[in-house]
LUMNUZA-202976 format. One record per residue (C-alpha): x, y, z. Coordinates in Angstrom, 1 decimal. Example, Ala and Ser with C-alpha at 12.3 -4.5 7.8 and 13.67 -1.06 7.14 Angstrom:
! residues 2
SITE,12.3,-4.5,7.8
SITE,13.7,-1.1,7.1
END
This chain:
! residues 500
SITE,-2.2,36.5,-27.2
SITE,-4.3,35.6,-30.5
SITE,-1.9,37.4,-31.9
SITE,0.6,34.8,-30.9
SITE,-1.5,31.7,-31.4
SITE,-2.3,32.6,-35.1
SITE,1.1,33.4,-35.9
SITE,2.2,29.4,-35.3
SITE,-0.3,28.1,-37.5
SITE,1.7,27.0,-40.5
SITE,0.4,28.2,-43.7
SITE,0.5,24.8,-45.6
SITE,0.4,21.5,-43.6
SITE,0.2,18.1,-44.7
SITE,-3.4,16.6,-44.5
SITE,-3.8,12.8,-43.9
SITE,-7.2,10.7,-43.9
SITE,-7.2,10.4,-40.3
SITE,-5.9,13.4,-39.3
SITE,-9.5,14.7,-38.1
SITE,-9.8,11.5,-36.0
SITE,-6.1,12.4,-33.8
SITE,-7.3,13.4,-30.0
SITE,-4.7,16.0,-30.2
SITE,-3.5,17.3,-26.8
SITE,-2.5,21.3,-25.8
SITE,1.1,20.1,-25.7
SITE,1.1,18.9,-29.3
SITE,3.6,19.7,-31.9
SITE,3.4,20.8,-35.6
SITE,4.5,18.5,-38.2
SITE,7.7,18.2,-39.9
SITE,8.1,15.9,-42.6
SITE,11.2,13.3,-43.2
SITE,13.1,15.4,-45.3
SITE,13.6,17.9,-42.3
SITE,10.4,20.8,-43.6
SITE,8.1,21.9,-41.6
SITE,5.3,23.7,-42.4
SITE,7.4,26.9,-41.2
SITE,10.6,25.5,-42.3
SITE,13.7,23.3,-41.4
SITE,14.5,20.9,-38.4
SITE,17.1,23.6,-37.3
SITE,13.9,26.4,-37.7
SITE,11.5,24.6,-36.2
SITE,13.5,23.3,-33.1
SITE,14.6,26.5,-32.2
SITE,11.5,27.6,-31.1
SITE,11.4,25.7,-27.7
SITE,8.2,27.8,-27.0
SITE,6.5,26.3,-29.8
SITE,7.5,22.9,-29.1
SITE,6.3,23.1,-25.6
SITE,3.0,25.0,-26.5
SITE,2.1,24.0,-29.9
SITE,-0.9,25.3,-31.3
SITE,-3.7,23.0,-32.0
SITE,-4.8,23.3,-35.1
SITE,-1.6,21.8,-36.3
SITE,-2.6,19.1,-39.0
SITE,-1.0,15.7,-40.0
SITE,1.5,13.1,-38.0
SITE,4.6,12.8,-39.6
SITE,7.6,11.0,-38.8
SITE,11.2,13.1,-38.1
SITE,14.4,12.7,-39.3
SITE,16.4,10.1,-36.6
SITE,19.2,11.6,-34.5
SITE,21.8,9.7,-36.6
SITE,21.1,12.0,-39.4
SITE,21.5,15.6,-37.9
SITE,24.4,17.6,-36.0
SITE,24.8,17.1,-32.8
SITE,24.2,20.5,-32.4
SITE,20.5,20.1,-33.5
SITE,20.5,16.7,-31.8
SITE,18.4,18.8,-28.3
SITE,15.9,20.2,-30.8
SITE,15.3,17.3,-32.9
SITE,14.6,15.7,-29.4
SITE,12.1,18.6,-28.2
SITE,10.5,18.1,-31.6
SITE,9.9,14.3,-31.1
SITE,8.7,14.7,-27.5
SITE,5.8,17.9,-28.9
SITE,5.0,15.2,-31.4
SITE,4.5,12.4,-28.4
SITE,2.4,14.6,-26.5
SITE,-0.4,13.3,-28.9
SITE,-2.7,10.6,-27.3
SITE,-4.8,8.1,-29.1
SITE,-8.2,6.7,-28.5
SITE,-7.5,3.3,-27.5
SITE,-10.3,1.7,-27.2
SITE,-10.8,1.1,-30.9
SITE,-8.0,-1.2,-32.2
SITE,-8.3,-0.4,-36.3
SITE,-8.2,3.8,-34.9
SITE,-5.3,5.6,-36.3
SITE,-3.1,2.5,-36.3
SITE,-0.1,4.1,-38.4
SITE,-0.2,6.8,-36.3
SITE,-0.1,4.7,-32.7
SITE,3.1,3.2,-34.8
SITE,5.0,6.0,-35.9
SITE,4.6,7.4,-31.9
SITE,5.4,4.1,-30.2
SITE,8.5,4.1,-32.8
SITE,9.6,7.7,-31.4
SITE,9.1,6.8,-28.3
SITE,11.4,3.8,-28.4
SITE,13.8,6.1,-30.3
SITE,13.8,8.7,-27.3
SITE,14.6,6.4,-24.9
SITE,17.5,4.9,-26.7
SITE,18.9,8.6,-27.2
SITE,18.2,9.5,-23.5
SITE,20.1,6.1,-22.0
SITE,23.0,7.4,-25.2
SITE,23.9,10.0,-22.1
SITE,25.3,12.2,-25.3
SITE,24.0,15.4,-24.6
SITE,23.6,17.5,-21.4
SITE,18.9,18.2,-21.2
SITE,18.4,21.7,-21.7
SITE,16.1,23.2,-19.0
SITE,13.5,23.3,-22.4
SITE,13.9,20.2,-23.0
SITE,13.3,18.9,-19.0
SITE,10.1,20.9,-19.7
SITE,9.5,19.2,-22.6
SITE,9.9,15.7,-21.3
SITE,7.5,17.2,-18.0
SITE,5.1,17.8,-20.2
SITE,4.8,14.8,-22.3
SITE,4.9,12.3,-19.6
SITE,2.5,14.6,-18.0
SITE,-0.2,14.4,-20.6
SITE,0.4,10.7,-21.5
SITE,0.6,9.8,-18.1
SITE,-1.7,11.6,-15.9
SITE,-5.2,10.6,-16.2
SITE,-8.4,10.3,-14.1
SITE,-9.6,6.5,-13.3
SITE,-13.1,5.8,-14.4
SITE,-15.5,5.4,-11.8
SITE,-16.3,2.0,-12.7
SITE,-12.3,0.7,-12.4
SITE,-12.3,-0.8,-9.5
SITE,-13.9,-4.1,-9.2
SITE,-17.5,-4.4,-8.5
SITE,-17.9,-3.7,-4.4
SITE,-14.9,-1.1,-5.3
SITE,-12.8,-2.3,-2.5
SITE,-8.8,-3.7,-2.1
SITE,-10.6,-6.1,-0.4
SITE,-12.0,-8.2,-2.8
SITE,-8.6,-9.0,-4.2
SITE,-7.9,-10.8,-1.3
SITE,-10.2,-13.6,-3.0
SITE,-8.6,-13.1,-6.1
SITE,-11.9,-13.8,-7.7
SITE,-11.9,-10.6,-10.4
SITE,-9.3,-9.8,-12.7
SITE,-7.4,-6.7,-12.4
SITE,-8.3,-4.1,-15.3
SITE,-5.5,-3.5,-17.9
SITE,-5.4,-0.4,-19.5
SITE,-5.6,-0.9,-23.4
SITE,-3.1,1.8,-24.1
SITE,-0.6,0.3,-22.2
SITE,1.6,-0.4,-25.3
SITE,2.2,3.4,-25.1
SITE,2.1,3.9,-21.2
SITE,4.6,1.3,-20.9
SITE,7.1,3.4,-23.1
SITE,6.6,6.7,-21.4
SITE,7.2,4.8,-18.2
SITE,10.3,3.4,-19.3
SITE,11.1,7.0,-21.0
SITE,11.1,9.0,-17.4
SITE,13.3,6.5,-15.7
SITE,16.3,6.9,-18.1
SITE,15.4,10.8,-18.0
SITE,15.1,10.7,-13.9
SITE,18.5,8.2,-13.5
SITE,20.5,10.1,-16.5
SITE,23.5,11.6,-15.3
SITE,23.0,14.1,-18.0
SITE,19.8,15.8,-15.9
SITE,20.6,18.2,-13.3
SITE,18.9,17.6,-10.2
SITE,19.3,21.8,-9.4
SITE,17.0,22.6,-12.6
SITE,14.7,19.4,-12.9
SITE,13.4,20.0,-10.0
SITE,11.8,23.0,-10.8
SITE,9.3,20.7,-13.0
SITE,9.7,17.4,-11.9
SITE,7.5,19.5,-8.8
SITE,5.2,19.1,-6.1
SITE,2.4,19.0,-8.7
SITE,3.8,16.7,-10.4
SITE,4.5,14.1,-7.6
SITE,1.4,14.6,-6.2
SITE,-0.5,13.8,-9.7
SITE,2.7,10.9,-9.9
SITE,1.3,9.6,-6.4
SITE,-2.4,9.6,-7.4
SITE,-1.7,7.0,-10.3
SITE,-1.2,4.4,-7.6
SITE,-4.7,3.7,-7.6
SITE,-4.6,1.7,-11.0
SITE,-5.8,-1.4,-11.0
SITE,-2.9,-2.5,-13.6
SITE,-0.2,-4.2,-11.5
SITE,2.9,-3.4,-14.3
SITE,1.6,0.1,-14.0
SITE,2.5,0.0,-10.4
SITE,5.9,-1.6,-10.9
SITE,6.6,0.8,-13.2
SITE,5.5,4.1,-10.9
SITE,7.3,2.2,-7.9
SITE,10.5,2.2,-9.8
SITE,9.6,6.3,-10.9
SITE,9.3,7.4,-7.7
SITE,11.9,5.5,-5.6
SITE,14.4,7.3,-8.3
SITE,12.8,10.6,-7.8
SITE,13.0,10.0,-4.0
SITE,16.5,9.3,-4.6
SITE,17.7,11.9,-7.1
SITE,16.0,15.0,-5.4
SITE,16.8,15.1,-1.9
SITE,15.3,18.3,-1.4
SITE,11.5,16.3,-2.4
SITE,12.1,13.7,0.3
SITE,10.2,15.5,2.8
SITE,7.3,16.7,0.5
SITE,7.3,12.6,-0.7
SITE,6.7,11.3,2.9
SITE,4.3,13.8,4.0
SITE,2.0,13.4,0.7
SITE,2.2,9.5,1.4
SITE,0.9,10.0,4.7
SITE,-1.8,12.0,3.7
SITE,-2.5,8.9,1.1
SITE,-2.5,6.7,3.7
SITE,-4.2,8.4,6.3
SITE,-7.0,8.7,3.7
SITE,-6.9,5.1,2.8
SITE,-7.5,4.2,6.5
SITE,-9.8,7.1,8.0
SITE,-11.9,7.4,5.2
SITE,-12.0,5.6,1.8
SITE,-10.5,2.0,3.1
SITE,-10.3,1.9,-1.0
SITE,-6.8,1.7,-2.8
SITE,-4.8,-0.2,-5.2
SITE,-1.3,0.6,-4.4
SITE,-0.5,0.5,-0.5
SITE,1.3,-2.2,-1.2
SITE,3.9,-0.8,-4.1
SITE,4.0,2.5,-1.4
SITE,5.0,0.7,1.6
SITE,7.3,-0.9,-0.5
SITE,9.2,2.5,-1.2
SITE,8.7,3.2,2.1
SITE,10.7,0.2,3.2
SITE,13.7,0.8,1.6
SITE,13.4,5.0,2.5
SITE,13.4,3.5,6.1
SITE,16.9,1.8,5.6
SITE,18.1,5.1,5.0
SITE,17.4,7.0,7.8
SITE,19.9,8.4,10.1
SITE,20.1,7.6,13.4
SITE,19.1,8.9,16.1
SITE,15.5,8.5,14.1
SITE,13.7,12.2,13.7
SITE,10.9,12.9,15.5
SITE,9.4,13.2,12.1
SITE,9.8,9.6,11.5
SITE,8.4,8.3,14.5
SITE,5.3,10.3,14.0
SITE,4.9,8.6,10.5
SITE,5.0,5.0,12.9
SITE,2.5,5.6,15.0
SITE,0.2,7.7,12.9
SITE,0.3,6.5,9.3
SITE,2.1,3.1,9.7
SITE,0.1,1.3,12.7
SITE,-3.3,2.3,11.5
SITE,-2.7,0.6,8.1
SITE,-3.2,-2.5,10.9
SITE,-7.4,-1.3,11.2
SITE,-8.4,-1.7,7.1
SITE,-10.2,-5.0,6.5
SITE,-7.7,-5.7,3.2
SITE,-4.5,-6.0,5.1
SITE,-3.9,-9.4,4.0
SITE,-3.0,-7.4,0.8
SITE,0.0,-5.0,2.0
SITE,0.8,-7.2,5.1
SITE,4.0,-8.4,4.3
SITE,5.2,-5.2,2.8
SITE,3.7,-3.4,6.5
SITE,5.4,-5.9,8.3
SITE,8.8,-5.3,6.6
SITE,8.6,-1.1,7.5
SITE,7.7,-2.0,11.3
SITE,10.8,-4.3,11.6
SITE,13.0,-1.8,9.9
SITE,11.8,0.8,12.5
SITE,12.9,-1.6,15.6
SITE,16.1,-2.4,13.8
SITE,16.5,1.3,13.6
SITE,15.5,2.0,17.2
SITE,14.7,-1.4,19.4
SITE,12.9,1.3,22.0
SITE,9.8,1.3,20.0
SITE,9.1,-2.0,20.0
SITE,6.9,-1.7,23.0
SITE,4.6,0.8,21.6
SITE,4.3,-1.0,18.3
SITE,2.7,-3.7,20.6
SITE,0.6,-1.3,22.3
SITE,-0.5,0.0,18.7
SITE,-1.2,-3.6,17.6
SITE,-3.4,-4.6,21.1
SITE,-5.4,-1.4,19.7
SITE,-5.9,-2.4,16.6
SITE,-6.0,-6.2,17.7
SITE,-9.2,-8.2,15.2
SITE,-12.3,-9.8,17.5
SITE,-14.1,-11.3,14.7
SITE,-11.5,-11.5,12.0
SITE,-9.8,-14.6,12.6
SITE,-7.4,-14.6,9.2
SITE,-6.1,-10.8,10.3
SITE,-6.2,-12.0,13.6
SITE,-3.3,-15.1,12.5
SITE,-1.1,-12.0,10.9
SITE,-1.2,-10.1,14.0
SITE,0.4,-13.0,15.6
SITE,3.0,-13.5,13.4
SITE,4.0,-9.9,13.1
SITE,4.1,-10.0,16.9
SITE,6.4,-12.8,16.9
SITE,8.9,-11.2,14.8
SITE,8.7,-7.9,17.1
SITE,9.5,-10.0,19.9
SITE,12.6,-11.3,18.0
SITE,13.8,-8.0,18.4
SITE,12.2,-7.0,21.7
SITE,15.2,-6.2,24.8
SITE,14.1,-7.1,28.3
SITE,13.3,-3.5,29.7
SITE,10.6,-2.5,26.6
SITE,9.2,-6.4,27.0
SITE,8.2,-6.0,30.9
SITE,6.3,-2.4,30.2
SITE,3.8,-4.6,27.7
SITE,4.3,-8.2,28.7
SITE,0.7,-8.1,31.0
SITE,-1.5,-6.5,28.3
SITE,0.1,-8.7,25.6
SITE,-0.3,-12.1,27.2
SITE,-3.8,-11.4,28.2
SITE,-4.6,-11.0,24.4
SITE,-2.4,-14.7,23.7
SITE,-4.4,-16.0,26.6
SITE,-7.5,-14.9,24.5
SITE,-6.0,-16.3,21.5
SITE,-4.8,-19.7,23.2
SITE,-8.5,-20.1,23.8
SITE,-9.6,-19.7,20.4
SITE,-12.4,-21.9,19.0
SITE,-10.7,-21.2,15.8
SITE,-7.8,-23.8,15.5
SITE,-5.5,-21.6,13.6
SITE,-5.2,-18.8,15.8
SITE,-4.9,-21.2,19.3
SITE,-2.0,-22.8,17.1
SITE,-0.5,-20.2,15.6
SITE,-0.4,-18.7,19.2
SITE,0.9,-21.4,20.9
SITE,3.6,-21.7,18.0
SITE,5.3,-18.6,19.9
SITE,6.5,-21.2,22.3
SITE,9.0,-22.5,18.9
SITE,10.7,-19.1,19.2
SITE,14.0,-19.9,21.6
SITE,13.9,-16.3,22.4
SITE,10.3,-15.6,23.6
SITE,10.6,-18.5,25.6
SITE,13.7,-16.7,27.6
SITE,11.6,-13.5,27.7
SITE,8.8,-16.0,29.4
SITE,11.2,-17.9,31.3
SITE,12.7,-14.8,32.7
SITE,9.0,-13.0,34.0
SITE,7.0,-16.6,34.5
SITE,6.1,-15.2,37.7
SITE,3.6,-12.6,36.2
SITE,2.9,-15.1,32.6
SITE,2.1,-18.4,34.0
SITE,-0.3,-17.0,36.4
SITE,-2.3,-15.2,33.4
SITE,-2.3,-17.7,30.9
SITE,-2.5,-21.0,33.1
SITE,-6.1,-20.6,32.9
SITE,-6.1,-21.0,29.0
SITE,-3.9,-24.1,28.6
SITE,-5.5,-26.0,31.5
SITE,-9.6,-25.2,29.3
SITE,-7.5,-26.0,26.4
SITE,-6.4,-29.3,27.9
SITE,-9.2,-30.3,28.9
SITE,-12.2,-29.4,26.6
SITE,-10.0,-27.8,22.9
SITE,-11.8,-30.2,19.9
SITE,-8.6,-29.4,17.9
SITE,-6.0,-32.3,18.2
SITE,-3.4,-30.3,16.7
SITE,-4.2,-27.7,19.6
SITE,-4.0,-30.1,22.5
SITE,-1.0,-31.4,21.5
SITE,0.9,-27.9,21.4
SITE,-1.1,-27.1,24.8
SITE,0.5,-30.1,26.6
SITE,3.7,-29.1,25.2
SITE,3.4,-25.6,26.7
SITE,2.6,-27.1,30.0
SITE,5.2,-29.4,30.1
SITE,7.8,-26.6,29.6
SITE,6.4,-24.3,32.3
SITE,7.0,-27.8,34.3
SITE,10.5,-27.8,33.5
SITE,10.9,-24.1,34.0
SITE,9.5,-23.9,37.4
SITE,7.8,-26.8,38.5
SITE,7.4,-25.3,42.1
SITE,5.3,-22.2,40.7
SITE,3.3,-24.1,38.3
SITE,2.1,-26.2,41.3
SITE,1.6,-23.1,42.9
SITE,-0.7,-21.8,40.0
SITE,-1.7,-25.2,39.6
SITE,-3.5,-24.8,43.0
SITE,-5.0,-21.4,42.9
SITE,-6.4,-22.4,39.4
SITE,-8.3,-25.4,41.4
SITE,-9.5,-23.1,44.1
SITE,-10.8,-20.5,41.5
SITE,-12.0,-23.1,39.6
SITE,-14.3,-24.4,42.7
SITE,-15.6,-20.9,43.6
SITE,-16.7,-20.2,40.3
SITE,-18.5,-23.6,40.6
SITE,-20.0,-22.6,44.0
SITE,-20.8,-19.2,43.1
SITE,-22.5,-20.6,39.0
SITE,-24.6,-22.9,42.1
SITE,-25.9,-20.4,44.6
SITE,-26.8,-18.0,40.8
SITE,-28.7,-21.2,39.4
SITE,-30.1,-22.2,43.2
SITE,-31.0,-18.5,43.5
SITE,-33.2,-18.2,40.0
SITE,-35.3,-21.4,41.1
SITE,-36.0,-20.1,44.2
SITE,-37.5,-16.9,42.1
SITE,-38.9,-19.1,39.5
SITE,-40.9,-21.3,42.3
SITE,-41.6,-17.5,44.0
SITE,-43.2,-16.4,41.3
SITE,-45.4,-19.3,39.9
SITE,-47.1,-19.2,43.6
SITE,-48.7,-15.6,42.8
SITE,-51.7,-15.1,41.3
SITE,-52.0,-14.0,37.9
SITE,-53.8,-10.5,37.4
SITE,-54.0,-8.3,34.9
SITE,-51.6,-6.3,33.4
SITE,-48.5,-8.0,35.6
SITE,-46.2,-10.0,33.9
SITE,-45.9,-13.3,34.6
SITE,-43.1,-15.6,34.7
SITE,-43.6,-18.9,32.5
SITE,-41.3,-22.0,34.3
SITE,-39.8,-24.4,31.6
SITE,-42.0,-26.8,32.3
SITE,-45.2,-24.6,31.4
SITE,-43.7,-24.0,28.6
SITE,-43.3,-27.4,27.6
SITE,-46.5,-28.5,28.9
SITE,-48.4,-25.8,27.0
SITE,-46.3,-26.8,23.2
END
């Protein structure tokens, strides 16, 4: 093996003042000079060693630039482009600007140059060359996030507030590139999906999904775009691609509550969904009610709640029998104290009951309209409007019209305390509107609830009398007995205030 290592190290290289400064990377190529030498001899010679190009040694010194694919035979044209990818497996330090700046040239110039021979669709890849390319998106790519990258309380939440800026990475002049350059490669009809796929691998998705965590938002475009193609290209990955992202997200909501990407995933996921054949997989449906409705629990929805939204609605238009445990998943999940998540539920309901049929409505209409009678009583104006808005929707209203029997009774309660006591304007108004179209519905039955409301109204009066008449009889009991030691002693009111 030293044997082998020693061998590659070419007996004269070129030296350069800041060739002991390059962060050279195992993948790195030796150096071959613009008149087509190497330190072991020509383009052709040095490109034929596919080996080498893919494990370099090194020790290799100098950055040179290569001859451009214009000036060689095509049938050099897949080793000239080997060389050029070794020679981009070098990465740069880039968090000093002045730092090998010809250098961070010459490879962001043969990067641009790859990609315009890659999109040229000229040549069929060799399978050394998918390695090749593997490799060098691998090592530019592929990184571990400082601890310290996230924003200060190192939650998605706080980018609800928008307060902290997200963290660009300063080499992105280079990631950008690299990003661009395994697109073409991925969506070039000169890769074959039967050999790329033993490198574009499980590995390498998994370390492909991990990179979602950046806090760099054209990062994420870019490994949205990666990964949908991959999804698409490599049909025998599509399982290994859902299962990983519901490991992702099953962390995110069981354990970290810490991500940067849910969004750009559920995104993918949305259009995957599209896709699926019908009748939906048991596979699929497992992904709903396991990965997809606990995303509803994490305090940061408001960041990925449009793109969540979008995969539940694709699963109903898919299969409209869900919809009722999709509501029983959101009544779980269902915010007490968080008022803005709490509006979001609402709306997301109202679009599930757009696409609701009658039978999967009645199994979930009592639970559900005991939580809008909870939020119809809201203190908080927006969510008593934003529930009462439900009554805009022409076909909730039949879906209430159709069971009032069992609604009106249940949320009668609500509107009538709203009516009388609500502080919001806004909210009164929509709660005699509501009222008025239970009137016109069935006037008979909402003078029927009417009554009973008034009667239970009055015993909870009478029994709220006999509690408070009970307690001053106690009170008056107690402040008869002598006071010894160690017995408590009940203090009336009025001791109290005579005694301050």
């Amino acid at each position: 093996m030293l044997k082998q290592i020693l061998s590659r190290i070419p007996r004269k290289s070129p030296s350069k003042a800041d060739s002991a400064e390059l962060e050279r990377s195992p993948n790195s190529s030796g150096p071959i000079s613009p008149n087509g030498s190497s330190g072991s001899g020509k383009v052709g010679a040095a490109c034929k060693r596919p080996s080498s190009a893919v494990f370099p040694a090194s020790m290799v010194a100098g950055f040179e630039p290569l001859l451009p694919f214009k000036d060689v035979p095509s049938s050099e044209k897949m080793n000239l482009f080997i060389s050029k990818l070794s020679l981009c497996c070098v990465v740069f330090d880039f968090s000093n600007p002045s730092k090998n700046t010809f250098e961070k040239e010459l490879k962001k110039a043969t990067l641009i140059e790859l990609i315009e021979f890659i999109s040229s669709n000229s040549v069929k890849f060799s399978e050394p060359a998918i390695l090749v390319v593997c490799k060098m998106c691998a090592v530019n790519l592929f990184r571990v996030f400082p601890p310290n990258y996230r924003s200060k309380n190192g939650s998605l939440a706080a980018s609800e507030t928008d307060d902290d800026e997200p963290t660009f990475d300063p080499a992105w002049s280079h990631l950008q590139l690299v990003y661009e350059l395994l697109l073409k490669f991925v969506t070039s009809s000169a890769l074959e999906s039967k050999v790329a796929k033993k490198y574009l691998n499980h590995s390498f998705i998994v370390r492909l999904l991990d990179l979602f965590d950046s806090e760099d938002p054209r990062e994420r475009e870019c490994l949205k775009a990666v990964l949908h193609r991959i999804y698409g290209k490599f049909m025998v990955h599509r399982p290994f691609i859902r299962r990983s992202m519901s490991n992702l997200f099953f962390r995110f909501v069981f354990e970290t509550e810490k991500h940067n990407g849910i969004a750009e995933l559920l995104e993918i996921f949305g259009s995957v969904i599209t896709g699926f054949a019908l009748p939906l997989k048991e596979e699929h449906k497992i992904f709903l009610w396991r990965a997809l409705i606990p995303l509803h629990k994490p305090k940061s929805l408001g960041v990925y709640f449009q793109q969540l939204s979008y995969c539940i609605t694709q699963f109903l238009e898919k299969d409209p029998k869900l919809a009722s445990g999709v509501i029983r998943g959101l009544l779980k999940y269902w915010p007490i104290t968080n008022s803005q998540k709490e509006v979001m539920f609402l709306s997301e309901l109202e679009e599930i009951l757009e696409a609701i049929n009658m039978g999967e409505f009645q199994k979930v209409m009592v639970p559900l309209f005991w939580r809008i009678r909870s939020c119809i009583s809201s203190y908080h104006f927006q969510v008593a409007e934003r529930a009462l808005f439900l009554w805009n929707n022409d076909q909730i209203v039949n879906l209430i019209a159709h069971n009032r029997e069992i609604i009106l009774p249940i949320l009668l309660p609500a509107l009538e305390n709203n009516a009388q006591n609500h502080w919001n304007p806004a909210v009164l108004n929509l709660t005699l509107n509501v009222r008025g179209m239970f009137k016109e519905i069935d006037d008979a039955l909402f003078v029927t609830c009417h009554s009973r409301y008034k009667e239970e109204r009055e015993e909870l009066n009478l029994a709220a009398t006999k509690r408070r008449e009970a307690w001053e009889h106690l009170e008056n009991a107690a402040s008869l007995q002598p006071v010894v030691e160690n017995i408590a002693v009940l203090v009336t009111p009025l001791a109290t205030s005579i005694c301050c």
